[in-house]
FIVOTI-962749 format. One record per residue: residue number from 1; residue in three letters; x, y, z of N, C-alpha, C in turn. Coordinates in steps of 0.2 Angstrom, whole numbers, plus 5000, padded with zeros to 4 digits. Layout:
residues N
PT  resi  resn  n_px  n_py  n_pz  ca_px  ca_py  ca_pz  c_px  c_py  c_pz
PT   NUM   ALA     X     Y     Z      X      Y      Z     X     Y     Z
...
This chain:
residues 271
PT  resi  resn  n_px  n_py  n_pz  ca_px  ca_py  ca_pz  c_px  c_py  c_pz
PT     1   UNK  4968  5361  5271   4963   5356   5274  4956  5357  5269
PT     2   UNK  4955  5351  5268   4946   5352   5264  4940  5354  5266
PT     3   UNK  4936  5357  5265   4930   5360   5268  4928  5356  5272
PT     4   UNK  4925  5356  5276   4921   5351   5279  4914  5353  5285
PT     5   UNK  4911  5360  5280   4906   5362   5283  4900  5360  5281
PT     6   UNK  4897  5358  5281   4889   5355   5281  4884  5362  5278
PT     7   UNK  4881  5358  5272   4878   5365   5270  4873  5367  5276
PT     8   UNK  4871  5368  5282   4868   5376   5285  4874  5377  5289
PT     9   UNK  4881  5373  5288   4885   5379   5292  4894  5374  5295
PT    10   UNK  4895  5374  5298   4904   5372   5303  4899  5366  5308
PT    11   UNK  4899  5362  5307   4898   5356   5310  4901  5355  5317
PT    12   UNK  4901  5354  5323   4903   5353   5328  4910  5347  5328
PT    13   UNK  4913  5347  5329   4918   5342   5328  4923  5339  5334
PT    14   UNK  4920  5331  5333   4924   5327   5340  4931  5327  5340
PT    15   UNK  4933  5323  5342   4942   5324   5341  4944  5320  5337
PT    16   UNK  4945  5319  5333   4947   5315   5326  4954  5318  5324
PT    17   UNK  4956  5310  5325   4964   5310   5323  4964  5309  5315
PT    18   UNK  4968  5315  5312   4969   5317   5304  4977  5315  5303
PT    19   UNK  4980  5311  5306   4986   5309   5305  4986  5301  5302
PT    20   UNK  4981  5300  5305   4980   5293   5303  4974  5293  5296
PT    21   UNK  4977  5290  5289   4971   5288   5284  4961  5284  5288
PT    22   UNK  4958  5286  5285   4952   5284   5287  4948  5281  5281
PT    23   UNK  4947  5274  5281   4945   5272   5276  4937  5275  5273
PT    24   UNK  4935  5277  5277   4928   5281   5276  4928  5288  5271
PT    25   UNK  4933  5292  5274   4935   5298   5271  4939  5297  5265
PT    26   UNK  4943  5291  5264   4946   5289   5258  4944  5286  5253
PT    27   UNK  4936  5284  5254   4930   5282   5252  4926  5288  5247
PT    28   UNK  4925  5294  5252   4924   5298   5251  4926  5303  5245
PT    29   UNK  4932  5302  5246   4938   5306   5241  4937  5304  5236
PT    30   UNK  4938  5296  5234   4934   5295   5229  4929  5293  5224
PT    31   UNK  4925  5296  5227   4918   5299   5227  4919  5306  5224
PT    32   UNK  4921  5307  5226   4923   5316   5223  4919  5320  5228
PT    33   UNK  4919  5316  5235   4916   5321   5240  4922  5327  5242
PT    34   UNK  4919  5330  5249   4924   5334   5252  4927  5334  5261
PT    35   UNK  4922  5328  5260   4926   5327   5269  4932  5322  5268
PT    36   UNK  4936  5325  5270   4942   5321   5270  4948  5326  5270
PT    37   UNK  4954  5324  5272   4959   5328   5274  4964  5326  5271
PT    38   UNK  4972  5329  5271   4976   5328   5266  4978  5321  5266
PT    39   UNK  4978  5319  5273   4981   5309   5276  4977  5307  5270
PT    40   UNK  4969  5308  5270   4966   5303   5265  4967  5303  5260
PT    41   UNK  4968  5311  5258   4969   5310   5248  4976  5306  5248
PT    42   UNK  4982  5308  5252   4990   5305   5250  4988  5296  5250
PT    43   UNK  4984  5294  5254   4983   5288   5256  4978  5284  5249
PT    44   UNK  4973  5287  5247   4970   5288   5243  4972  5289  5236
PT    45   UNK  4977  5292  5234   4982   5294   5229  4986  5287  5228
PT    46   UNK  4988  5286  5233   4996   5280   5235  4990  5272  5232
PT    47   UNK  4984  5275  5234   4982   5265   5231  4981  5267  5224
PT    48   UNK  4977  5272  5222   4977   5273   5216  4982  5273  5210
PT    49   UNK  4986  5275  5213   4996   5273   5209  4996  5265  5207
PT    50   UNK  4994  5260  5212   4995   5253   5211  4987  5251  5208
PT    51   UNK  4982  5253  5208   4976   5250   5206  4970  5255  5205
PT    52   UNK  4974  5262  5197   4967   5267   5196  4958  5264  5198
PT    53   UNK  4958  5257  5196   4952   5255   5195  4948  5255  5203
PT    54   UNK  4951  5256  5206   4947   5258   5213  4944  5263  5212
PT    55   UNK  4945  5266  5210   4939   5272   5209  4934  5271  5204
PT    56   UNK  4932  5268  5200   4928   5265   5197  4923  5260  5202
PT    57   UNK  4928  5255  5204   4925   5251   5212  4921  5258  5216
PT    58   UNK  4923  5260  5217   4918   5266   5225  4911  5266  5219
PT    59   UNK  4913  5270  5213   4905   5274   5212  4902  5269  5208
PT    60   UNK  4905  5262  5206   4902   5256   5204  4897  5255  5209
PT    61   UNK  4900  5254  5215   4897   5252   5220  4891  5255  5224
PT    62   UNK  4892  5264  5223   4888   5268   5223  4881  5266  5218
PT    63   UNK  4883  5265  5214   4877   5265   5208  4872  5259  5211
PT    64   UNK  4878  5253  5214   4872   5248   5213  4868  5248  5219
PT    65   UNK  4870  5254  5224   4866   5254   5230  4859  5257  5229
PT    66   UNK  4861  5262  5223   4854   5266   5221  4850  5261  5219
PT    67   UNK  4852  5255  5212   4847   5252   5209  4846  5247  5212
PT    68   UNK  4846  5244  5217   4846   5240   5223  4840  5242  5228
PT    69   UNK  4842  5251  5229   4835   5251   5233  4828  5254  5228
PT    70   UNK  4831  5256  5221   4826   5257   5215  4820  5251  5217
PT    71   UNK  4825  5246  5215   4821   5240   5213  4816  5237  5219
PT    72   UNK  4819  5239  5225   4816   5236   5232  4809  5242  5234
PT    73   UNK  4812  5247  5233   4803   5253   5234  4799  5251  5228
PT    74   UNK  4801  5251  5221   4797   5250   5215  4794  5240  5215
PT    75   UNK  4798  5238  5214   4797   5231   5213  4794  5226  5219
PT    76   UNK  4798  5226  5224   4797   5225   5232  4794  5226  5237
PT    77   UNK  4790  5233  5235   4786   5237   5238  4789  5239  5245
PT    78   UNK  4794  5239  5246   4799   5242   5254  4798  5247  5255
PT    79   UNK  4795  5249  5262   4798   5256   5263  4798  5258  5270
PT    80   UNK  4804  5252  5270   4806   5254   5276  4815  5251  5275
PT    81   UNK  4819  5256  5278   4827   5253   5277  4833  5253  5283
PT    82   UNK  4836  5247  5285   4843   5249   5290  4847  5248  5289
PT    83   UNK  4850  5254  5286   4858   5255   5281  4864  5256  5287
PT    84   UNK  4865  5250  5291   4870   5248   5294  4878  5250  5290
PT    85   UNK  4881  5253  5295   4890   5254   5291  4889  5262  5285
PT    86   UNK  4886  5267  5287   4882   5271   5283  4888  5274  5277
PT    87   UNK  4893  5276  5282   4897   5278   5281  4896  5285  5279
PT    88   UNK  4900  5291  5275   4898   5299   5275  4896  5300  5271
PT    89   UNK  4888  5303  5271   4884   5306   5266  4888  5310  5259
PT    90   UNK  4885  5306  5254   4889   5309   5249  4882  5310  5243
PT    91   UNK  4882  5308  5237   4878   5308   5234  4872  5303  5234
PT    92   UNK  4865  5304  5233   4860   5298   5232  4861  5293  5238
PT    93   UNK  4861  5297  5243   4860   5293   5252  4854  5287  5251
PT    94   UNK  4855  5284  5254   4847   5278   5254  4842  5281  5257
PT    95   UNK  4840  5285  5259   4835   5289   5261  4833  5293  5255
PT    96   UNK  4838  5297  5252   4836   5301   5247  4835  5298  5241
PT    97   UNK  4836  5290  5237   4834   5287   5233  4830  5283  5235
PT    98   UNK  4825  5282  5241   4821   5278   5245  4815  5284  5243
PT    99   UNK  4815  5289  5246   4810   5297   5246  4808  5298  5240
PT   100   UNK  4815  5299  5235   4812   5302   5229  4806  5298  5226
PT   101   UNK  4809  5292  5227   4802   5286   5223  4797  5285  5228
PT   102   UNK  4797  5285  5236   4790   5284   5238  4794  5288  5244
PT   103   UNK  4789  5295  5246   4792   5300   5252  4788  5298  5257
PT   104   UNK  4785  5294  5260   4784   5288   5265  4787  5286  5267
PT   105   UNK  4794  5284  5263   4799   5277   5266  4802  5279  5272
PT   106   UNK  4804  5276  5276   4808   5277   5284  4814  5275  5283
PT   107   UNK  4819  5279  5284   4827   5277   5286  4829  5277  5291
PT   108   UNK  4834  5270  5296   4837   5271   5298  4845  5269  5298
PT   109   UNK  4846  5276  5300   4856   5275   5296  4860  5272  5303
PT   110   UNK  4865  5266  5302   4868   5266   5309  4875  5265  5308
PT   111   UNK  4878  5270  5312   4886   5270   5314  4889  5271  5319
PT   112   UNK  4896  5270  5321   4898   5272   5329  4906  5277  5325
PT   113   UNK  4904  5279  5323   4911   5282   5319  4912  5288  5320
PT   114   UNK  4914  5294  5326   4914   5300   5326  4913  5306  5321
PT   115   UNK  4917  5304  5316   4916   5307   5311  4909  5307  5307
PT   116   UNK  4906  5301  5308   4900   5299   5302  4896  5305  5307
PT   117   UNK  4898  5304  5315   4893   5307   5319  4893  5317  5318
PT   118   UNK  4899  5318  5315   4897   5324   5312  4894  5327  5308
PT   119   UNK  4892  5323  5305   4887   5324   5296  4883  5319  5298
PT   120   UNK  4878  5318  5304   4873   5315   5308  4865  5316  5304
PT   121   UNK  4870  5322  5306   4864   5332   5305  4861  5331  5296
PT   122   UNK  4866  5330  5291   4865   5328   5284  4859  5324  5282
PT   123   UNK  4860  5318  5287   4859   5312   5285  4851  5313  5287
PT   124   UNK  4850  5316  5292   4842   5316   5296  4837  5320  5292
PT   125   UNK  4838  5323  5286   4836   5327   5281  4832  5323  5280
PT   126   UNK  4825  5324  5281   4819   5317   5277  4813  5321  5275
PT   127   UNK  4811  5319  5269   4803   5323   5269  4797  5322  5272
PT   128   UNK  4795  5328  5274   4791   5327   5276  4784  5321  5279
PT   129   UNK  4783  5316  5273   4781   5312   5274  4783  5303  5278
PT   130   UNK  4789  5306  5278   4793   5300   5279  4795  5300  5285
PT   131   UNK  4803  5299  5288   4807   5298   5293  4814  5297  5292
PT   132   UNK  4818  5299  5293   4824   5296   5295  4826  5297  5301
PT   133   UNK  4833  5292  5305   4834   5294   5310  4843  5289  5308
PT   134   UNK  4846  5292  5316   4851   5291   5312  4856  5287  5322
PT   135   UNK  4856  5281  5321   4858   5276   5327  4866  5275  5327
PT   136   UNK  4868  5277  5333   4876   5278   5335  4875  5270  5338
PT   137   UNK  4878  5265  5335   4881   5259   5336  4884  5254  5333
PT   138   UNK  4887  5250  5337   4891   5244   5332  4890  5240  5328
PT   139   UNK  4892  5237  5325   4891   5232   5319  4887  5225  5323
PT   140   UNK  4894  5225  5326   4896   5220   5333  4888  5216  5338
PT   141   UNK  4884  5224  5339   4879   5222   5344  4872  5222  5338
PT   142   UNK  4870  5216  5336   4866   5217   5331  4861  5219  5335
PT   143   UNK  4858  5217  5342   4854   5217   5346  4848  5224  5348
PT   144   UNK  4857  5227  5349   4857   5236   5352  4852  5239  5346
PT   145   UNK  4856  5239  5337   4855   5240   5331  4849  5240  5331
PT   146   UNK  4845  5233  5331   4836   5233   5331  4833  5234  5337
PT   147   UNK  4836  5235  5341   4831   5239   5347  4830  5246  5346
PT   148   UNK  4836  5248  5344   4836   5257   5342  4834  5258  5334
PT   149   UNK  4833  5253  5330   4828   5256   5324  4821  5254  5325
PT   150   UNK  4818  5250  5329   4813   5249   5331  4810  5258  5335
PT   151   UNK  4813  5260  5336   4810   5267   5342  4808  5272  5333
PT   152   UNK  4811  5271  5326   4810   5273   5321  4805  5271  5316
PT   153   UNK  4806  5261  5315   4804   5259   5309  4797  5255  5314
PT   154   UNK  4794  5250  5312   4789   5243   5315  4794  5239  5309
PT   155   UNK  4796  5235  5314   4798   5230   5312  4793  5223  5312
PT   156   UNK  4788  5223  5313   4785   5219   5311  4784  5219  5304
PT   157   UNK  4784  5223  5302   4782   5225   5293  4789  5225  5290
PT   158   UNK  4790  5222  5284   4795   5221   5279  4801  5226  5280
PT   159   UNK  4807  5224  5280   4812   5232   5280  4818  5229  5277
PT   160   UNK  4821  5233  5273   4828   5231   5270  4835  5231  5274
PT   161   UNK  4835  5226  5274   4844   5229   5279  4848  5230  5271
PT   162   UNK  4852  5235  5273   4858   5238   5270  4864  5238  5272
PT   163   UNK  4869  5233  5269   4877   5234   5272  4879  5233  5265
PT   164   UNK  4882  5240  5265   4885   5240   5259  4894  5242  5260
PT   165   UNK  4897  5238  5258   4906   5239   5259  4908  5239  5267
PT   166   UNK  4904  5235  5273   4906   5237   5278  4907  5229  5280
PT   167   UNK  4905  5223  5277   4907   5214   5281  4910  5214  5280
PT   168   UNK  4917  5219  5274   4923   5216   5274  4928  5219  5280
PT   169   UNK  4924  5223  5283   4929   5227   5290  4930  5221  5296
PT   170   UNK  4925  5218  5293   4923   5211   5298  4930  5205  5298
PT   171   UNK  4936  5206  5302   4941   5200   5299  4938  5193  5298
PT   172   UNK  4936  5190  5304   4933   5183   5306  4927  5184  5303
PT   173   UNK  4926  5179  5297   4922   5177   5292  4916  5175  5296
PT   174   UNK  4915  5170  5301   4913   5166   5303  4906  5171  5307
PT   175   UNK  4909  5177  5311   4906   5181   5312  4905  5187  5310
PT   176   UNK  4905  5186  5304   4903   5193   5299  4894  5187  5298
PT   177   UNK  4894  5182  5296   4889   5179   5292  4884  5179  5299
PT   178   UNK  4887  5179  5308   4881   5179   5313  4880  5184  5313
PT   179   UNK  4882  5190  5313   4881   5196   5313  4875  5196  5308
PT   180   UNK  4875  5195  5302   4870   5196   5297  4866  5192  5297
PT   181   UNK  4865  5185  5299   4861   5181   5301  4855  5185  5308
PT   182   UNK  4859  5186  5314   4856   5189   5319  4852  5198  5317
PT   183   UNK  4855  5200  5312   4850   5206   5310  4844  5203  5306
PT   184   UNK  4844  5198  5302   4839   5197   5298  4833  5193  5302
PT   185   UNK  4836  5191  5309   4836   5186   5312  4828  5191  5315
PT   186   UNK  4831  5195  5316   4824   5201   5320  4821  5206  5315
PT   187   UNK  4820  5202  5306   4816   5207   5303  4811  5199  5302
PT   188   UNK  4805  5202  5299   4800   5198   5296  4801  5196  5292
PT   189   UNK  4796  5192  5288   4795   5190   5281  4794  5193  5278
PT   190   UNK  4795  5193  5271   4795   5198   5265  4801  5205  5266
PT   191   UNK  4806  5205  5271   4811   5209   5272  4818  5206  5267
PT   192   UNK  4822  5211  5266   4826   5210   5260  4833  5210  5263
PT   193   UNK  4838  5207  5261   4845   5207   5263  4848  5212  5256
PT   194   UNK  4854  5217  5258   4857   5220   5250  4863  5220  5253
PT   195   UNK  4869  5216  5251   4876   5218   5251  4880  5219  5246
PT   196   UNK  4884  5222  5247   4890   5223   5242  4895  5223  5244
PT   197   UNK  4899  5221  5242   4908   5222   5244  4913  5219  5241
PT   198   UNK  4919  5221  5243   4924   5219   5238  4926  5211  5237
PT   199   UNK  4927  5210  5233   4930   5201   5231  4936  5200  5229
PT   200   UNK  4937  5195  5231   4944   5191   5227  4943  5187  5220
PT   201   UNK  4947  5186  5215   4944   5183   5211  4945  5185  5203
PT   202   UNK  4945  5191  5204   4942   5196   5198  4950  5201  5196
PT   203   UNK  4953  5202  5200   4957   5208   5196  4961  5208  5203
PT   204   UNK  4968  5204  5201   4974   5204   5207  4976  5208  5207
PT   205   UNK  4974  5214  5204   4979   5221   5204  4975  5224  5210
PT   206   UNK  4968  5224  5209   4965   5226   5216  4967  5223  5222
PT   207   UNK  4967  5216  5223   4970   5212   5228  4975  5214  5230
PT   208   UNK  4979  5215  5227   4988   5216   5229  4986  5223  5231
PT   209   UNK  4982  5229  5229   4983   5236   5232  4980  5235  5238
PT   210   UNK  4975  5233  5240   4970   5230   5246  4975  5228  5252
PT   211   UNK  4978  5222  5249   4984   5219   5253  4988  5224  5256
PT   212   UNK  4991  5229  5252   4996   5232   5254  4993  5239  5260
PT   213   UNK  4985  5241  5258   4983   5247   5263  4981  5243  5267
PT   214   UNK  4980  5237  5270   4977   5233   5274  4986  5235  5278
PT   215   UNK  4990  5233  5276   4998   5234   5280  5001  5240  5282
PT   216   UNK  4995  5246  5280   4998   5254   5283  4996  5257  5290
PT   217   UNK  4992  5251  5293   4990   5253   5300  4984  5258  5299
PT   218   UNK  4980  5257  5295   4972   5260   5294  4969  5255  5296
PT   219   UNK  4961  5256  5297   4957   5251   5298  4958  5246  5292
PT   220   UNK  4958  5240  5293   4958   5235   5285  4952  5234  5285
PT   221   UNK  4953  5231  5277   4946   5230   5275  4948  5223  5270
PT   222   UNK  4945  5216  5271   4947   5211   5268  4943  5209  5263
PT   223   UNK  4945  5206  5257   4941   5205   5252  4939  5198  5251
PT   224   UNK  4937  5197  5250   4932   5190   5251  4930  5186  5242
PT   225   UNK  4931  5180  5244   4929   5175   5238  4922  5175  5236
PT   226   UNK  4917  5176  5229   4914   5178   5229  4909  5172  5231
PT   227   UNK  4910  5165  5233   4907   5162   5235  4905  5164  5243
PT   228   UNK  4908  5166  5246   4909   5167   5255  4905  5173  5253
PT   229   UNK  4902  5178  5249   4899   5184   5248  4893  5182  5247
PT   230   UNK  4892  5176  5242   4885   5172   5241  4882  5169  5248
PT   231   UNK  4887  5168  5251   4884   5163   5257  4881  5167  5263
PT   232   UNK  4882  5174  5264   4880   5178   5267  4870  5178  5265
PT   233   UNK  4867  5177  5259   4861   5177   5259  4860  5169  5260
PT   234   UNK  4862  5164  5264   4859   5159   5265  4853  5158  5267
PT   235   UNK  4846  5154  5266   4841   5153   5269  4837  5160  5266
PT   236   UNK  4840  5164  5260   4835   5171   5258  4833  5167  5249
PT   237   UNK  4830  5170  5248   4826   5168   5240  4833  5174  5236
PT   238   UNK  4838  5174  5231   4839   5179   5229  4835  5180  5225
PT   239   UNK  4838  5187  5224   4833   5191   5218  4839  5192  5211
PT   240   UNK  4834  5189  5205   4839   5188   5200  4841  5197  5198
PT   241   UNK  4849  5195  5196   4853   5189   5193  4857  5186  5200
PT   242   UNK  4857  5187  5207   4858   5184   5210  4867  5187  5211
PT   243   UNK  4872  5186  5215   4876   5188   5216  4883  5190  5211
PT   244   UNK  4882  5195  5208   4888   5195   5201  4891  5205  5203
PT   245   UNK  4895  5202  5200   4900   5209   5198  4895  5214  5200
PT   246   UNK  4895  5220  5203   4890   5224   5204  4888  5230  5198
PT   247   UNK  4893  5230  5193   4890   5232   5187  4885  5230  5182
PT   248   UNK  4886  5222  5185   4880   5217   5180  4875  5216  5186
PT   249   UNK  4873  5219  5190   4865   5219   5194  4865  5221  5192
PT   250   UNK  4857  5223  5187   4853   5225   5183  4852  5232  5179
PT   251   UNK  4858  5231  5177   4862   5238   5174  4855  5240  5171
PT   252   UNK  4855  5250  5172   4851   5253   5169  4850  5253  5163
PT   253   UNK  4846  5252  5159   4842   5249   5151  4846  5258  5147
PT   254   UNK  4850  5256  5141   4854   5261   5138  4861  5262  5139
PT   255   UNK  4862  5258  5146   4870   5258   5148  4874  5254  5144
PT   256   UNK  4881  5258  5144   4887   5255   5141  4887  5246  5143
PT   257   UNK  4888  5243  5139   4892   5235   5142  4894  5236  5150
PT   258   UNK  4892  5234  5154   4895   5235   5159  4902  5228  5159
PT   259   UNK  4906  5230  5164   4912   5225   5164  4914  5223  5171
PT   260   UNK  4915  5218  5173   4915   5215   5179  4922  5217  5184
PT   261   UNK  4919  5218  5189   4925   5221   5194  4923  5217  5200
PT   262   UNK  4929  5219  5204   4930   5216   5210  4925  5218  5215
PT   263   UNK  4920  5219  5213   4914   5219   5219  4908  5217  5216
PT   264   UNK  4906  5215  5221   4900   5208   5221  4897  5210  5227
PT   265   UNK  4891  5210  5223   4884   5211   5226  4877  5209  5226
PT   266   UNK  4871  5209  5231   4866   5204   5227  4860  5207  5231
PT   267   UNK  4854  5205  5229   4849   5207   5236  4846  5198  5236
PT   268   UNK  4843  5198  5242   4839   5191   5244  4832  5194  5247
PT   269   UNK  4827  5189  5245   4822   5191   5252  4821  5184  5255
PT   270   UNK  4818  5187  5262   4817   5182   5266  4811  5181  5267
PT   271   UNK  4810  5172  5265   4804   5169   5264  4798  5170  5271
């Protein structure tokens, strides 16, 4: 089994079924983290046989979360953040790419995942200037979500929602977009939308492995047309270049060519 000790120590652990793949943990894995068990790697392994480039997709996606909230403390002046769907602490968390540029900024992480709830304790690590804090609940109840970041952030004042990789967990379209509608619905003006996630469109070889883990009785995760992706900032200003391959938002100045992959990402603000 993989370590799964928390650097000050053995983490308290709920009852988490390891027989079954976990898309978080497999997420994880390739990350080159260490929470995750043998189900994730073989599960993890078995999509990378059909489509290496998902691994590329994870720490793509990783990257643009960072310049994403680079751009929002430096450019946008934010500093405050609710990174819904947080999933497992792994490198450059949104709080610790929030802090290192302004140790101020407030985080609040939200998930209902047992697991997430183990590495809780990781996540609540904030400088001393700042906050974070860390909300056990659903996607589902936008309502609960802003009631319980409000007890951390003032929502009156500007805040960033964050969902990154998590509206595709969302099957029904129709209610991924009021879900995201209804969180933005309780922030102010000059607050920011950031998403990312997978797309159709770009690289079949992705789509047919998706397809196939989507069929092994794991949580699925559904990839989305990258217009259906755009429409999620509806009624926000985006912020250029607006919603593209997440290698091409605003690739760091000296970077390689970046090359367009199956995930699509943008940020918007609201007028």
């Amino acid at each position: 089994m993989t370590d799964h000790e928390s650097p000050s120590g053995p983490a308290v652990r709920p009852n988490i079924d390891i027989s079954v793949p976990h898309s978080a943990r497999i997420w994880n894995y390739w990350l080159g983290g260490k929470d995750n068990y043998p189900v994730d790697e073989e599960a993890g392994d078995a999509y990378t046989a059909v489509f290496p480039g998902i691994v590329t997709i994870a720490r793509s996606s990783r990257a643009f979360l960072g310049r994403s909230i680079r751009y929002l403390v430096e450019e946008a002046g934010i500093r405050q953040f609710l990174d819904v769907g947080t999933g497992l602490p792994t490198v450059d968390n949104t709080h610790e790419v929030a802090q290192r540029l302004a140790p101020e900024s407030r985080v609040v992480y939200v998930d209902n995942d047992p697991l997430i709830l183990v590495h809780a304790r990781v996540l609540l690590t904030s400088s001393p200037e700042g906050a974070t804090d860390y909300v056990e609940a659903n996607l589902y109840e936008p309502e609960r979500i802003l009631a319980a970041a409000a007890e951390t952030l003032d929502l009156a004042q500007p805040t960033a929602l964050i969902l990154s990789g998590i509206l595709g967990h969302v099957a029904d379209y129709e209610q991924a977009r009021r879900i995201v509608r209804e969180l933005m619905a309780g922030l102010p003006s000059g607050s920011h939308l950031c998403v990312n996630d997978g797309s159709r469109g770009t690289d079949p070889d992705y789509e047919q492995a998706q397809d196939g883990y989507n069929e092994t009785g794991a949580v699925p995760y559904f990839l989305r047309p990258v217009d259906k992706i755009e429409a999620f900032f509806e009624g926000l200003e985006l912020v250029e270049p607006g919603v593209v391959s997440v290698p091409l938002w605003r690739p760091e100045d000296g970077s390689a060519a970046p090359t367009p992959i199956g995930q699509h990402g943008g940020v918007g603000r609201k007028p």
